[in-house]
C-alpha positions as CSV (number, residue, x, y, z in Angstrom):
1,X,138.2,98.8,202.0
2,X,141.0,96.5,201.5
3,X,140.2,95.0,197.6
4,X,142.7,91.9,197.5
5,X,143.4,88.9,199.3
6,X,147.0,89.0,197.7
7,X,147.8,92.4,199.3
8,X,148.6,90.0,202.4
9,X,151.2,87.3,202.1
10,X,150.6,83.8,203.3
11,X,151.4,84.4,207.2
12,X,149.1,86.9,207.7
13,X,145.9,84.5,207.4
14,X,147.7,82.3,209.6
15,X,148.3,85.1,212.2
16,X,145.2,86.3,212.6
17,X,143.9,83.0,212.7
18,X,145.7,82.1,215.6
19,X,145.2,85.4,217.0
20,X,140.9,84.8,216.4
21,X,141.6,81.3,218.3
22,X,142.8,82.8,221.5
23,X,139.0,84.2,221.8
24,X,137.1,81.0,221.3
25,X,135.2,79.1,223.9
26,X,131.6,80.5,225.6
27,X,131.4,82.2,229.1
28,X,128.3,80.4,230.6
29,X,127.1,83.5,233.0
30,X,127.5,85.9,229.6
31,X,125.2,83.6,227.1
32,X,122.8,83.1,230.3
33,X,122.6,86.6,230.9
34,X,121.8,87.3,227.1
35,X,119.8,84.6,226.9
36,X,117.3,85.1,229.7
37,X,117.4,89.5,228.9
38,X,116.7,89.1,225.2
39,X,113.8,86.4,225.5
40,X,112.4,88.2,228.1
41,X,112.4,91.7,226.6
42,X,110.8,89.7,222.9
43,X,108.3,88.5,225.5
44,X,107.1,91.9,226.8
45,X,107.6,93.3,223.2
46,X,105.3,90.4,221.7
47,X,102.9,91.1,224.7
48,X,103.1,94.6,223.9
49,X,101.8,94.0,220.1
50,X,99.2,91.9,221.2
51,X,98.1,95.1,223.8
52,X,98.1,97.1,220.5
53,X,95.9,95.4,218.8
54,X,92.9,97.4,220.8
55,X,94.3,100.4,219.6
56,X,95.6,101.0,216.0
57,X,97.1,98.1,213.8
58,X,99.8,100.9,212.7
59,X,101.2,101.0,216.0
60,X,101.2,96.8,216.2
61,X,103.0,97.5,213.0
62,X,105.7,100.0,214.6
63,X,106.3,97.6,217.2
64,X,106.8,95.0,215.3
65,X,110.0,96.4,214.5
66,X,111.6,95.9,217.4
67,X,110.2,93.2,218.2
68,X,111.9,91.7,215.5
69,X,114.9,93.4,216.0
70,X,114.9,91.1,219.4
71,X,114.3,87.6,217.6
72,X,117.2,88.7,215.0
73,X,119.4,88.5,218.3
74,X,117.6,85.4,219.5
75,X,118.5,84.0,216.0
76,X,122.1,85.0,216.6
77,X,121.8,83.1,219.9
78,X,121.0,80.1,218.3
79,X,123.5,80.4,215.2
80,X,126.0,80.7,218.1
81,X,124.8,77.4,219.4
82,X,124.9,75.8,215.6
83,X,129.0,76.4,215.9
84,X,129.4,75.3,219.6
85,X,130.2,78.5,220.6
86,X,127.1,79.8,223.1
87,X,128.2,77.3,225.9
88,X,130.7,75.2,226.9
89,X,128.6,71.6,226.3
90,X,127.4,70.5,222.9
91,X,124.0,69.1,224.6
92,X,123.4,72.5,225.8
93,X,124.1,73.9,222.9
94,X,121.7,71.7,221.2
95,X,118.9,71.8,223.2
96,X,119.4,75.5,223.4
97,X,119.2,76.0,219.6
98,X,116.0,73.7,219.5
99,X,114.3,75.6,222.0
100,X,115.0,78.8,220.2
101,X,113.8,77.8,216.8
102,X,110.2,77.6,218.3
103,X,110.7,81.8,218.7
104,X,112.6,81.9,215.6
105,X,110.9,79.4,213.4
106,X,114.5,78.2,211.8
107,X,114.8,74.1,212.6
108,X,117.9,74.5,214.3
109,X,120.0,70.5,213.0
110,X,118.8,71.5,209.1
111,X,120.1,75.5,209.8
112,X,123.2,73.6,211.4
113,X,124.4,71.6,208.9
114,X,124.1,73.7,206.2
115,X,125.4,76.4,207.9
116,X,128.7,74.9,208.6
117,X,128.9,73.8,205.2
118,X,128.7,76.9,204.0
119,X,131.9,78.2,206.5
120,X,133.6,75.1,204.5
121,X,133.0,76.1,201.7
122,X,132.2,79.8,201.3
123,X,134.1,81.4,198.2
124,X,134.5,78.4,196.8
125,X,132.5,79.1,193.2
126,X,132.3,75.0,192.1
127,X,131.0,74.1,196.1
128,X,128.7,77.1,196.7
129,X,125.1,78.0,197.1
130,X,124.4,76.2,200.6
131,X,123.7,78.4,202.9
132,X,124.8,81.6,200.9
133,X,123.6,83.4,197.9
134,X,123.8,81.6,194.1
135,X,126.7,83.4,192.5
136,X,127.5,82.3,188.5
137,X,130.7,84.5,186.9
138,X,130.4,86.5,183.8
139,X,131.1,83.5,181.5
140,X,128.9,81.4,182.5
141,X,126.2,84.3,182.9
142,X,127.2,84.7,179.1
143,X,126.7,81.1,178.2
144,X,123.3,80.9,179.4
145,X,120.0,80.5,177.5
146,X,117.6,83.8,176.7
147,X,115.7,81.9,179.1
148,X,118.0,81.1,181.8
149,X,119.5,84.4,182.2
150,X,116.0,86.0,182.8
151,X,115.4,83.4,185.9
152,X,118.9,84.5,186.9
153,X,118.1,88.3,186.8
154,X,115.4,87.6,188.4
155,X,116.9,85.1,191.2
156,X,119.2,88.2,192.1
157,X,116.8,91.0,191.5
158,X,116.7,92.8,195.1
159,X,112.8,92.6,195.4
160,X,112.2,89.0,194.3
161,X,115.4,87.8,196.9
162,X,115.3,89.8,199.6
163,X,111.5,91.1,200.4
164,X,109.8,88.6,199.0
165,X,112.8,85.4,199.1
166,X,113.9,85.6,202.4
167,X,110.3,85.2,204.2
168,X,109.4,82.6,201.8
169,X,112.3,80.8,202.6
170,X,112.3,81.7,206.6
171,X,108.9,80.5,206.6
172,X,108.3,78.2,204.0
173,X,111.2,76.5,202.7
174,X,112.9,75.8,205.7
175,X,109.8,73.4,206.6
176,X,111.9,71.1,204.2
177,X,115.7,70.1,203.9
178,X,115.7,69.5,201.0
179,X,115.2,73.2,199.7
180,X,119.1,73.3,200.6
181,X,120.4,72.5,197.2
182,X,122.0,69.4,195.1
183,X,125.3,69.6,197.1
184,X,123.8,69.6,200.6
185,X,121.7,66.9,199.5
186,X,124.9,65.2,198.4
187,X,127.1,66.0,201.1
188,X,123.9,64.7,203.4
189,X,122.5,61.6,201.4
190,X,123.2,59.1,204.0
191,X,122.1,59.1,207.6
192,X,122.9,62.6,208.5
193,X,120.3,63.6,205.6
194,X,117.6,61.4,207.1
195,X,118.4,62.7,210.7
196,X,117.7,66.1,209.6
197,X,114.7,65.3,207.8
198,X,113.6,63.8,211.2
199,X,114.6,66.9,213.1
200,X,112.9,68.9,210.9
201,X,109.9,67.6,211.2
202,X,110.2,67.6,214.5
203,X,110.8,71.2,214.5
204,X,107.7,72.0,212.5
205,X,105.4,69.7,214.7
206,X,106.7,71.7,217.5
207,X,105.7,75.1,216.0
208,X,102.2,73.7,215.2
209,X,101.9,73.0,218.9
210,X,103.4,75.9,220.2
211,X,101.5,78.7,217.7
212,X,98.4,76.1,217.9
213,X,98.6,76.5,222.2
214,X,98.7,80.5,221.5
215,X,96.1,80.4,218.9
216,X,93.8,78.6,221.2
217,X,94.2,81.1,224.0
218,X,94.7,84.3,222.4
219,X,92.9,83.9,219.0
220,X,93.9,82.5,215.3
221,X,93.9,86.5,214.1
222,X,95.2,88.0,216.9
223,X,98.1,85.5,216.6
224,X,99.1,86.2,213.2
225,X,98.7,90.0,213.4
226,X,101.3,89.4,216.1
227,X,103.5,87.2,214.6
228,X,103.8,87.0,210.9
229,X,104.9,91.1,211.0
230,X,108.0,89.8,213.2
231,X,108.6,86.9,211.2
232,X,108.8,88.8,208.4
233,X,110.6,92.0,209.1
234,X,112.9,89.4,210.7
235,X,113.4,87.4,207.6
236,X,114.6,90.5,205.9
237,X,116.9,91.9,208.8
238,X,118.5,88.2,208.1
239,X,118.4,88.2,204.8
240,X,119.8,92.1,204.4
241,X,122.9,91.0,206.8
242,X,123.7,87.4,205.6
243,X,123.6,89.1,202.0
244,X,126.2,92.1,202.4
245,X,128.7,90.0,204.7
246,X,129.5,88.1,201.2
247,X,128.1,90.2,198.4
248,X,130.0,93.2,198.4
249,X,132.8,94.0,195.6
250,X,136.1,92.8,196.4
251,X,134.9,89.6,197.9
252,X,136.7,86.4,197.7
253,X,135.9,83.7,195.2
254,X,138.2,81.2,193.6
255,X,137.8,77.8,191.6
256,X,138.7,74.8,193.9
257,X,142.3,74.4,193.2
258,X,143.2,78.1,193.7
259,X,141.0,78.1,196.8
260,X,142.4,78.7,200.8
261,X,140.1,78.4,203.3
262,X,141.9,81.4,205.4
263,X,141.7,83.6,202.6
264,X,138.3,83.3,202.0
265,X,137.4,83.3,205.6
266,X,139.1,86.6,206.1
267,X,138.9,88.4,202.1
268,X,135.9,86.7,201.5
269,X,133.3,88.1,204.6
270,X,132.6,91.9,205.5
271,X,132.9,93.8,208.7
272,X,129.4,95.7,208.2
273,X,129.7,98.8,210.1
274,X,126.3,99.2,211.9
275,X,125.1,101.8,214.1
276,X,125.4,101.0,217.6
277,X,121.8,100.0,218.3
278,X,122.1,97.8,215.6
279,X,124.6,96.0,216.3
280,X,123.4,94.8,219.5
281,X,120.0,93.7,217.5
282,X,122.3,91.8,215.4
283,X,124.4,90.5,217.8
284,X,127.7,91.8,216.6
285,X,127.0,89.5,213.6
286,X,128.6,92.5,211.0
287,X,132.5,91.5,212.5
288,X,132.1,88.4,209.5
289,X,135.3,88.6,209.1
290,X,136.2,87.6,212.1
291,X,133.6,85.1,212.9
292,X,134.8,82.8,209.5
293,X,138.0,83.0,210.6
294,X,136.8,81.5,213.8
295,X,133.5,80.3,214.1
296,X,134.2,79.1,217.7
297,X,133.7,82.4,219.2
298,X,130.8,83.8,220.6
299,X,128.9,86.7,219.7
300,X,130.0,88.7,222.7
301,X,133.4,88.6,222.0
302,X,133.7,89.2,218.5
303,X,134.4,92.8,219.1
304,X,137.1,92.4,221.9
305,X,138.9,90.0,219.1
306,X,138.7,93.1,216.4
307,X,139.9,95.6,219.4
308,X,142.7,93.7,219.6
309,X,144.3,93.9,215.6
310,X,143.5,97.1,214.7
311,X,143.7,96.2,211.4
312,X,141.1,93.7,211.3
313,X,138.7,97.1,211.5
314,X,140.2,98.3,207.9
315,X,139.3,94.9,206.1
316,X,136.4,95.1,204.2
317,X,134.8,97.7,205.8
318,X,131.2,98.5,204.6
319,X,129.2,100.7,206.3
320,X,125.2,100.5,206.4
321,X,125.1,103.2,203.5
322,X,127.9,101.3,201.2
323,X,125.6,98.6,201.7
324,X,122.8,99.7,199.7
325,X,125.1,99.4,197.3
326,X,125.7,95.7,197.4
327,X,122.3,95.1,195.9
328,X,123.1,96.1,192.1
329,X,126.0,93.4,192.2
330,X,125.2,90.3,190.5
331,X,128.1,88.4,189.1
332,X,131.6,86.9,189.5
333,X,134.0,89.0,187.2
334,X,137.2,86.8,187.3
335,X,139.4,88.8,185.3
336,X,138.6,91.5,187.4
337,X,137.8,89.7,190.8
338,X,135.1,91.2,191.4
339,X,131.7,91.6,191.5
340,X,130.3,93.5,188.8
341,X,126.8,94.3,188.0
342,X,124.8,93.3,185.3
């Protein structure tokens, strides 16, 4: 793993930014074909639990692993969608994403917007905590209240965020915008803010309709036998991912005026080395690196883009065991830029 931004000079970032730019832009026919294979096969998957549930609950349970596997891809389909980069037109990238958020329950304009903030902002330690995980340095970890630094471990404590946070938040929080933060409140107070409260809302009167039709034809307990084990398992394949693309050791974080958007694109995201099956669940979301460097290009061709600078495959490599690692790391060292644990 590459540990510094500052091993690279200046024209690198600028290299292989021009080099990711050459890959941008959707193929219709590809993003169709995914499209209609992976909601198909979460269809017969979803089916298949529901089947189950006249046998043994544990095998529901099994399944439901898979299954949301498949609506971790579908999620990916509409992320692509949030950065124009699933089709060609922005109104069927839209209308795309919306449609998807009734498999995925994630209201597609709030999951936008903060989204893209945090691509303009990630690494940036006085802009961040939209979209990404709260990260304080050691000094300010230090200054903190008896108090305060309890709620902090806590915030990072791998339990509390990731198995129970990120199906609270997939499920609960979302339903509200403004369980984005002070700065994406901010950033969104005028008009943009109340059009994704609107959208929002839209979003979870859609799902109330949606899982309210299902519930009426299939059954209230049948429904969330089905469902909440895929929304949850879900929530933490998200969660797991999102996490190590940014909180692994020689990340990239910098104070505003020593901050580069390149840098922190490239230095500043992981290239999480999954195993093969995995990586098509996740739609090829573990080549981060390349993906903030260019948030125009599709999930499909994220790999082709790596393929071609070999040593885009040697920057901030982590593979799924390193990983585990990730977890124990909780703040911002910035004598040593780093991130240390507690």
């Amino acid at each position: 793993m590459m540990t510094s931004s500052h091993n690279y000079p200046p024209q690198f970032f600028k290299d292989i930014a021009a080099h990711c730019n050459t890959y941008k832009g959707a193929d219709k026919w590809r993003s169709i074909f995914q499209l209609v294979t992976t909601v198909s096969l979460f269809v017969m998957a979803s089916g298949l639990m529901l089947y189950s549930l006249n046998f043994s609950y544990w095998i529901t349970l099994f399944l439901s692993l898979p299954t949301a596997g498949l609506m971790a891809r579908i999620f990916i389909f509409q992320h692509d969608c949030g950065h124009g980069s699933f089709f060609t037109s922005k109104p069927a990238n839209d209308w795309t994403g919306r449609f998807l958020s009734m498999i995925t329950a994630v209201p597609y304009d709030l999951w936008r917007r903060s989204h893209n903030l945090h691509h303009a902002t990630s690494g940036n330690l006085d802009r961040c905590g939209v979209g990404d995980i709260d990260v304080i340095t050691v000094k300010e970890y230090e200054a903190l209240s008896k108090m305060n630094k309890f709620i902090y471990r806590l915030y990072r404590n791998p339990f509390a965020l990731l198995l129970i946070g990120t199906p609270l938040y997939t499920i609960i929080l979302q339903r509200f915008p403004y369980s984005q933060g002070a700065y994406f409140r901010e950033t969104y107070k005028t008009l943009s803010l109340a059009s994704t409260w609107k959208s929002t809302m839209l979003t979870n009167a859609g799902l109330v309709v949606f899982y309210g039709s299902l519930a009426f034809f299939i059954g209230i307990v049948p429904l969330i036998s089905v469902a909440l084990p895929i929304l949850i398992v879900a929530a933490w394949f998200y969660g797991w991912a999102f996490f190590v693309q940014h909180q692994f050791e020689d990340t990239y974080w910098e104070t505003n005026e020593n901050w580069n958007i390149q840098e922190a694109a490239l230095m500043g995201s992981s290239y999480f080395v999954l195993p093969r099956v995995l990586q098509w669940f996740s739609g090829n979301i573990g080549f981060h690196h390349i993906h903030h460097m260019c948030s125009k290009i599709p999930n499909y061709k994220l790999q082709e883009c790596m393929e071609a600078r070999p040593e885009l495959k040697e920057i901030n490599r982590i593979t799924l065991l390193e990983s585990l690692k990730c977890a124990s790391l909780k703040l911002w060292d910035e004598d040593k830029q780093r991130l240390v644990t507690l």
